[in-house]
C-alpha angles and dihedrals in degrees: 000000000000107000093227086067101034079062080058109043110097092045090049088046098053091041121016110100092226091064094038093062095045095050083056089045086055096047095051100060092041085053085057102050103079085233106194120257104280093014114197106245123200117190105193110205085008095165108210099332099294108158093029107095086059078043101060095071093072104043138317109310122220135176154193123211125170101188109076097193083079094054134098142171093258121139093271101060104098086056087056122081111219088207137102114265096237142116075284092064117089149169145148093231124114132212145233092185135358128191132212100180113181089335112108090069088063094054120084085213113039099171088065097054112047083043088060089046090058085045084067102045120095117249092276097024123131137232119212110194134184137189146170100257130212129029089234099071098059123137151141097305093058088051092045087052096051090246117179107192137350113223134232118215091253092049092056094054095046086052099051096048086054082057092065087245130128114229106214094172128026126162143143119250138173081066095161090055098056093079091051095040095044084048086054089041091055090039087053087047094054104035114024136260113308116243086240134043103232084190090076097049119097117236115226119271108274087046097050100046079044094054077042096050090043104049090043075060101053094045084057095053099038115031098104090029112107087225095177095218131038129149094243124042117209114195125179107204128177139194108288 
C-alpha cells in the first residue's frame, strides 16, 4: 500500500460510501452464517481494528496486520498480530470465521494463502473472501495499492478449490460501479494515468450517502442474483 493512502485509510474507511456498503455486505452474510455463541473471529489485514467493533456482535474479533503505519494503541490492539501472514506466521488458535477482504490480490502466491488461512479454520469454520474482479477494470488505484491481479468469478473458484476449500457462494457485486470503473479504465488507456487517484477522494456529503444508498440498493436486488460482472467479487469457502 502507497503510503500516501495508507495516511488516508482509516478516514476512507469510517466515511467513504464504497466502505460503508461493503462493511453491510459483510454483515449480511455474517448475519447469515449461525455463527456459535462467542465465535472466534480472525480479520486477516485488518488494519487497526477497524471492523471489530460490528464484528463483535457476532463473536470475539481478532486480527493480523504487517504493515505497522496502520496500527495504534486502541483497545483492540492486544487481539491484532503485528506479523506477515505468511508460512512464518503461526498459532495455535482456531477459527469460526476468518476474513481476507481485499487481501489475496496483494499477495504473489495466492494459493498459499488462502491454504494457510484454512489451516487455521475449526473443523466447520468459514472463510469470507473479497477481491477486485475483472482485468478490464483495471486502473490507477489498483497500481497506487500495489494490487497484483484482479479475479474473475471462475478464478476464484478455481482458487479456492486449490486451496482444498469448498466454495459454497461466489458472485460479483459493486455492479453499478463496473460501467464507470471500465470508462476510467479506457480514458487511462488513452491518455495516461492521471497525477491523482480520484478513487481515494471522499464526495461531498449528499454524493457520498446517495453512492451509499445506491449501492445498499443494489445488494438488496441482486444478491442472489448470478450478475456476470461486478467490480468486486465476494466468495464463502469451507474445509473440504
Amino acid at each position: 500500500m502507497e503510503f500516501s493512502y495508507a495516511q488516508k485509510y482509516r478516514t476512507l474507511y469510517e466515511k467513504h460510501w464504497w466502505w460503508h456498503a461493503r462493511e453491510k455486505y459483510i454483515l449480511d452474510l455474517i448475519s447469515k452464517l449461525q455463527l456459535p455463541p462467542e465465535a472466534s473471529i480472525l480479520d486477516i489485514g485488518c488494519s487497526d481494528g477497524l471492523f471489530f467493533q460490528a464484528l463483535s456482535k457476532f463473536g470475539i474479533p481478532h486480527g493480523i496486520e504487517p504493515d505497522a503505519s496502520l496500527l495504534s494503541n486502541n483497545k483492540w490492539r492486544n487481539q491484532i498480530w503485528h506479523a506477515p501472514f505468511d508460512e512464518t506466521f503461526q498459532t495455535s488458535q482456531k477459527f469460526d470465521l476468518i476474513l481476507m477482504l481485499d487481501v489475496l490480490e496483494h499477495i504473489e502466491n495466492d494459493q498459499a494463502a488462502l491454504q494457510k488461512a484454512s489451516q487455521l479454520l475449526k473443523s466447520h469454520g468459514k472463510i469470507i473472501t473479497t477481491v477486485p474482479a475483472l482485468k478490464a477494470l483495471w486502473t490507477l488505484h489498483d497500481t497506487l495499492n500495489h494490487h497484483l491481479r484482479r479475479y474473475k468469478r471462475s478464478e476464484l473458484m478455481a482458487l479456492f478449490q486449490s486451496a482444498n476449500l469448498t466454495c459454497s457462494f461466489c458472485r460479483y457485486y459493486f455492479i453499478w460501479t463496473a460501467i464507470p470503473k471500465f470508462a476510467i479504465h479506457l480514458k487511462e488507456k488513452i491518455s495516461g494515468m492521471p497525477k491523482a487517484n480520484i478513487q481515494t477522494t471522499i464526495p461531498i456529503q449528499p454524493i457520498n450517502a446517495f453512492l451509499t444508498r445506491l449501492s445498499y440498493i443494489e445488494h438488496r436486488i441482486f444478491q442472489t442474483l448470478p450478475v456476470p460482472f461486478g467490480s468486486s467479487l465476494i466468495a464463502i469457502g469451507s474445509r473440504q
